[in-house]
Backbone bond lengths (Angstrom), bond angles and torsions (degrees), N, CA, C in turn:
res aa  C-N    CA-C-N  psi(-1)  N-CA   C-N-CA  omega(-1)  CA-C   N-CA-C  phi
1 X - - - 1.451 - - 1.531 108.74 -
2 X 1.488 126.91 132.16 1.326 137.41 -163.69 2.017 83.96 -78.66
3 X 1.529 90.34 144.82 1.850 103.59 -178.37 2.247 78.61 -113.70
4 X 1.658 76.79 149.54 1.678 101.33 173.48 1.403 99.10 -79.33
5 X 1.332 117.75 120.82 1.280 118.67 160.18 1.497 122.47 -91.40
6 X 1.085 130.83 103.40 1.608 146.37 164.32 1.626 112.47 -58.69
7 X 1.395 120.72 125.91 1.749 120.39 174.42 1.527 94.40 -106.95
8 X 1.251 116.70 128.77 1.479 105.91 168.24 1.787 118.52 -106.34
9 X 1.488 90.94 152.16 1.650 106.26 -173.82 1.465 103.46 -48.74
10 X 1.689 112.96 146.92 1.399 149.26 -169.71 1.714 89.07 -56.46
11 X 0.853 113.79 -45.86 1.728 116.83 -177.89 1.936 118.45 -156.61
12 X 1.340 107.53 133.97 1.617 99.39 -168.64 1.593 90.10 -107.89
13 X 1.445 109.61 150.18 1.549 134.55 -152.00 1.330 100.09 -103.40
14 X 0.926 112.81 -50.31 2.119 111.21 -172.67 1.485 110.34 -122.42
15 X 0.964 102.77 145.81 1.965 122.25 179.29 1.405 113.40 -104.89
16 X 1.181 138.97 146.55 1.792 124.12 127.38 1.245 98.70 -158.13
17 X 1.187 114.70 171.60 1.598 120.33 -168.29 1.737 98.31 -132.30
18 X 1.214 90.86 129.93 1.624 99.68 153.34 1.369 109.99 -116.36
19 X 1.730 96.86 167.04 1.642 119.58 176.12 1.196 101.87 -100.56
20 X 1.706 123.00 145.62 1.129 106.97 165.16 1.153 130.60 -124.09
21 X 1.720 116.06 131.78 1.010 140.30 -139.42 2.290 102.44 -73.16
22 X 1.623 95.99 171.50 1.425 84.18 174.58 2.058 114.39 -70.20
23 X 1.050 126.93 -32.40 1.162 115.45 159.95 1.386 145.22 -65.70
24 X 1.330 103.66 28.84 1.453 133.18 178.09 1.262 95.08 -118.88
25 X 1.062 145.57 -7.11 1.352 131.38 -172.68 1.790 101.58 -122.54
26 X 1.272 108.99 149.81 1.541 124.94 -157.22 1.400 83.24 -121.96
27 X 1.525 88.33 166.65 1.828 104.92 157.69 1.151 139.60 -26.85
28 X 1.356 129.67 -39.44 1.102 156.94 -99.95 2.067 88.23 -139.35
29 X 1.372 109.95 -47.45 1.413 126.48 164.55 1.476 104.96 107.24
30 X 1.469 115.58 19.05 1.288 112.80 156.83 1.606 123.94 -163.60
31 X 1.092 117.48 -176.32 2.005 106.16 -161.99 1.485 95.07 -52.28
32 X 1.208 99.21 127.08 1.782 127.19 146.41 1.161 126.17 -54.30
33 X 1.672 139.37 147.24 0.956 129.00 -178.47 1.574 135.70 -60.81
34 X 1.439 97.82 -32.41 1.279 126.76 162.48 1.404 129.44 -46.26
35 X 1.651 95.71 -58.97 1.578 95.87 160.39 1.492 120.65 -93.51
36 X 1.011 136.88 15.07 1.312 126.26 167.33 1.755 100.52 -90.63
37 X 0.965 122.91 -32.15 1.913 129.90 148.22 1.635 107.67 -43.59
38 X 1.351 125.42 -61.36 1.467 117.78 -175.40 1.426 88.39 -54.49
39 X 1.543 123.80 -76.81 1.409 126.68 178.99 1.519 110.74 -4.69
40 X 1.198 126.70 -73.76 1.441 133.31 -141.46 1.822 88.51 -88.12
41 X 1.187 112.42 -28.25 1.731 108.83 -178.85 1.886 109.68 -72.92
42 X 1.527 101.74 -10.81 1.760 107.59 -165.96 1.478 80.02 -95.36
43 X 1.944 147.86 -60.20 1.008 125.05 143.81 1.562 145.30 22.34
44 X 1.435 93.04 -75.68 1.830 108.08 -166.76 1.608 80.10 -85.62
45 X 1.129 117.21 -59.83 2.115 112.64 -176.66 1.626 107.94 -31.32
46 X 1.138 113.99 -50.64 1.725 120.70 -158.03 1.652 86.62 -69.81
47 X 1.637 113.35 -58.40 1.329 99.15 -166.77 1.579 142.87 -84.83
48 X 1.665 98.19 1.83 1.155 125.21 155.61 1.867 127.45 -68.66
49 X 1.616 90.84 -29.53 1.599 97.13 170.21 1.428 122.50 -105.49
50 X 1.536 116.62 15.17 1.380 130.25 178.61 1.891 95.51 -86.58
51 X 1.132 106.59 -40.36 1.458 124.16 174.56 1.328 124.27 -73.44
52 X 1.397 119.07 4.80 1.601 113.81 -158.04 1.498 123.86 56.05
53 X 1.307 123.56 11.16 1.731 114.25 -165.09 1.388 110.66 -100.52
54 X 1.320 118.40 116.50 1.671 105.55 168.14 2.040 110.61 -102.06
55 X 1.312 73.62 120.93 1.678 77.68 -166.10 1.711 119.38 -74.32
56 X 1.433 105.14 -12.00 1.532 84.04 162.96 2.155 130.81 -131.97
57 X 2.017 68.85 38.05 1.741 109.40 151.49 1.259 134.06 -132.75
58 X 1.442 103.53 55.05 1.713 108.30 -178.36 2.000 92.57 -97.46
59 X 1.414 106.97 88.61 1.536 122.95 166.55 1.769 84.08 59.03
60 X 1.562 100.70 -121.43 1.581 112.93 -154.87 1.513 107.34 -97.93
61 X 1.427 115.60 16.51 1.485 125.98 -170.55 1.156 90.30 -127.30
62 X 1.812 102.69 148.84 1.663 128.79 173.91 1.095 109.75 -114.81
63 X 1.755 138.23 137.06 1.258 134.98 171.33 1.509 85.70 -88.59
64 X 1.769 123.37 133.07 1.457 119.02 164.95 1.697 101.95 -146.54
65 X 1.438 114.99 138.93 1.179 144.99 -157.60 1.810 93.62 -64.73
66 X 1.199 113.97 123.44 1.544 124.02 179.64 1.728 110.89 -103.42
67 X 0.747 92.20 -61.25 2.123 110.40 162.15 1.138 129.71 -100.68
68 X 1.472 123.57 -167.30 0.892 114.09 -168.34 1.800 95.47 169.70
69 X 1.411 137.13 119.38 1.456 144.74 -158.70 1.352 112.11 -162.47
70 X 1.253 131.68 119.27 1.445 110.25 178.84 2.185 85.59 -151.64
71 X 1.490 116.15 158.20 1.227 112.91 167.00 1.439 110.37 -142.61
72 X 1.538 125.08 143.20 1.316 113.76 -156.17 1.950 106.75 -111.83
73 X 1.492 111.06 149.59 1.175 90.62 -161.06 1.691 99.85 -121.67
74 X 1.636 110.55 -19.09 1.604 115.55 139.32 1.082 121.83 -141.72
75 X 1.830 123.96 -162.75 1.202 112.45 -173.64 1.723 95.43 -93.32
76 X 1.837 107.10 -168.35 1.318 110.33 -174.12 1.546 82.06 -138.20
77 X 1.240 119.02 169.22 1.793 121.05 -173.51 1.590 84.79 -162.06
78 X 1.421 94.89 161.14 1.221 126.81 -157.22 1.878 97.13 -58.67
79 X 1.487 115.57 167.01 1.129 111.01 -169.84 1.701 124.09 54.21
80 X 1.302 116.91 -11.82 1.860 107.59 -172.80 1.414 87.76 -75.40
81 X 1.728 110.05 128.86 1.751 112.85 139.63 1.407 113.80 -75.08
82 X 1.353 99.02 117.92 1.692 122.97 166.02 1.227 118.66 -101.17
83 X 1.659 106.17 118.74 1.677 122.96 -171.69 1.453 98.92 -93.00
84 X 1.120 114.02 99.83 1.586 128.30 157.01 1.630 116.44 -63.35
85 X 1.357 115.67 132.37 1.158 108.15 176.71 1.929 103.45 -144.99
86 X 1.259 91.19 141.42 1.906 104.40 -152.57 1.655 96.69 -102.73
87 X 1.126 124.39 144.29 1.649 135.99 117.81 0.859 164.85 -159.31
88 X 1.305 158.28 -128.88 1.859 124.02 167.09 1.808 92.95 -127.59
89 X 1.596 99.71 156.92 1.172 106.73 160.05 1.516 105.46 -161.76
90 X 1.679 101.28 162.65 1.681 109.21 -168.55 1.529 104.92 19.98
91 X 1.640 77.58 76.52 1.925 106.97 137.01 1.662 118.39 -75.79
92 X 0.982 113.90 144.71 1.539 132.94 168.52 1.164 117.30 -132.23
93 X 1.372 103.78 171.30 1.819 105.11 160.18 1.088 140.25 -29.16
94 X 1.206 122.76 -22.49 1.767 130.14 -160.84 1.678 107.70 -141.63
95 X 1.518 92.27 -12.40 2.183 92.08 -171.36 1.446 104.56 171.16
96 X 1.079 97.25 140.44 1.694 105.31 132.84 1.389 151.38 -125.41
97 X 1.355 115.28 -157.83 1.675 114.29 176.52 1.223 113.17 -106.88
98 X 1.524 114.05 124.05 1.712 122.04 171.80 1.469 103.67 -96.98
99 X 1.281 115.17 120.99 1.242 147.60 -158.14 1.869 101.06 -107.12
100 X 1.654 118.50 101.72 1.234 106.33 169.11 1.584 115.52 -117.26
101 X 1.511 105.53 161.01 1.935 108.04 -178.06 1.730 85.71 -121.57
102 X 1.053 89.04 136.05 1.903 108.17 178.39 1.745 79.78 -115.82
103 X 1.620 92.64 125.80 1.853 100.30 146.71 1.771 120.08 -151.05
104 X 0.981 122.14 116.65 1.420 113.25 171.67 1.390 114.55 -23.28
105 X 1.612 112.31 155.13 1.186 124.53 175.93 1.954 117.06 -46.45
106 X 1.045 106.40 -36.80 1.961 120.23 -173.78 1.479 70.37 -61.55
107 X 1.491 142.32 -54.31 1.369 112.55 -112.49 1.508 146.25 122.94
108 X 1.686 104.32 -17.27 1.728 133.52 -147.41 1.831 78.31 -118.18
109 X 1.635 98.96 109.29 1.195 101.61 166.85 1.444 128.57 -96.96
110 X 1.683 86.84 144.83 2.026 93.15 -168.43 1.579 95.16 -91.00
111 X 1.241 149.27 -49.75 1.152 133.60 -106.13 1.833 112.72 -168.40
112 X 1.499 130.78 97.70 1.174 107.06 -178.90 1.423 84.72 -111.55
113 X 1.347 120.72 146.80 1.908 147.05 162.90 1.782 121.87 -98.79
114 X 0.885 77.93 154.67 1.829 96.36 153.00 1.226 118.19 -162.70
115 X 1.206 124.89 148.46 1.540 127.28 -177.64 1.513 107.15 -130.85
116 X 1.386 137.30 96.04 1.339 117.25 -174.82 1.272 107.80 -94.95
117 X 1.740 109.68 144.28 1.501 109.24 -171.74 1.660 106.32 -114.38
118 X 1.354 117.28 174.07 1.591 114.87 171.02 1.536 90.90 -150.97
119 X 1.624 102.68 154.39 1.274 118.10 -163.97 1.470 98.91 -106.23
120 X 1.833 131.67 126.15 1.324 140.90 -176.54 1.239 107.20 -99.80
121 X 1.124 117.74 152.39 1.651 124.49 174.94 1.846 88.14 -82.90
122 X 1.349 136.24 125.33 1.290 124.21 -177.88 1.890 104.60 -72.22
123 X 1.218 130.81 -14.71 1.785 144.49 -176.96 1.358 95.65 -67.18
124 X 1.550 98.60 -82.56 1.743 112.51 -158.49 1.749 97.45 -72.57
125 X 1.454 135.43 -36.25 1.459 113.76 -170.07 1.444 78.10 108.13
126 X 1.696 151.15 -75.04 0.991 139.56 -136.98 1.620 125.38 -70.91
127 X 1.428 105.09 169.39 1.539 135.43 -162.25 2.003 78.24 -52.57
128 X 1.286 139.33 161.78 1.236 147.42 170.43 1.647 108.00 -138.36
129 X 1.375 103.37 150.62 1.770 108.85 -173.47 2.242 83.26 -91.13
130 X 1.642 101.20 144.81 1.458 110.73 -171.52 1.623 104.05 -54.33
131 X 1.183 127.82 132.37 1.231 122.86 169.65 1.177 141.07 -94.77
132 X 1.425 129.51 137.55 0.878 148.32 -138.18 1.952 116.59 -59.65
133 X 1.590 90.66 -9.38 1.274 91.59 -154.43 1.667 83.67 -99.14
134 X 1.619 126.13 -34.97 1.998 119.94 176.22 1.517 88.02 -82.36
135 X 1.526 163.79 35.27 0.898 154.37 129.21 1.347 135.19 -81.56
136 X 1.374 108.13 -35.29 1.553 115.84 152.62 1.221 130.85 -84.63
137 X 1.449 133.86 -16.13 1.471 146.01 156.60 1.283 113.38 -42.81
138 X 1.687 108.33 -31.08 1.550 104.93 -169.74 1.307 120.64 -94.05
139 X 1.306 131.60 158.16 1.259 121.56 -152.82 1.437 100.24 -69.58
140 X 1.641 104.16 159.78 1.572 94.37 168.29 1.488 158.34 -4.04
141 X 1.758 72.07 -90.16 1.718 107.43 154.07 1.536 139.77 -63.99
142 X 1.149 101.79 14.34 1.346 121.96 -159.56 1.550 100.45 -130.94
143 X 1.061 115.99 -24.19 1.405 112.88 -168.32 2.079 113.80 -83.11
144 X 0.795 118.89 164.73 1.577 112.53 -166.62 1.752 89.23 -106.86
């Protein structure tokens, strides 16, 4: 079976760590796929509001999730703080990909992501050029 290969960004811009709680944990006796997805969406939330940006109120444009890729490299169990660390790569016209590394506190990584997004006109439904207003929010150096 072909494995997803993930390239990660030259350098990732924002950190935070969560713990994870007992409703992160499944049957199974440790994060689910499902929630390690809520996980990585509480992530992009924290670092979207460290910035002031609400991404699916930038004026008449929606940031909305197009993909979605992640491959796991261990498990996570209840109580581990997991340091998420975020960043973008191949931006275009219409979106890009936020690129995350999940690793336990030691270091012992669970989890690399991507989430690619595209920006909608919220009126017409259509594909939107990135706007001007989540383009300057972002740091400098960060910006494409």
């Amino acid at each position: 079976m072909a494995r997803v290969t993930l390239v990660l960004p030259e350098q990732f811009f924002y950190a935070t760590e969560i713990t994870v709680g007992s409703s992160d944990i499944n049957a199974g006796g440790h994060v689910g796929n499902d929630q390690m997805i809520m996980l990585l969406s509480v992530a992009r939330n924290r670092f979207f509001d460290s910035l002031n940006i609400n991404p699916i109120d930038l004026g008449d444009i929606t940031m909305v999730a197009a993909d979605l890729a992640a491959t796991y490299r261990s498990e996570s169990f209840l109580n581990d703080v997991l340091h998420f660390e975020l960043g973008f790569m191949d931006f275009n016209k219409y979106g890009v990909d936020m690129m995350f590394r999940v690793s336990k506190a030691g270091g012992e990584l669970v989890v690399l992501a991507k989430t690619g997004f595209v920006f909608i006109n919220k009126e017409t439904k259509q594909v939107a050029a990135i706007p001007s207003l989540f383009i300057n929010n972002l740091p400098a150096e960060y910006r494409p």
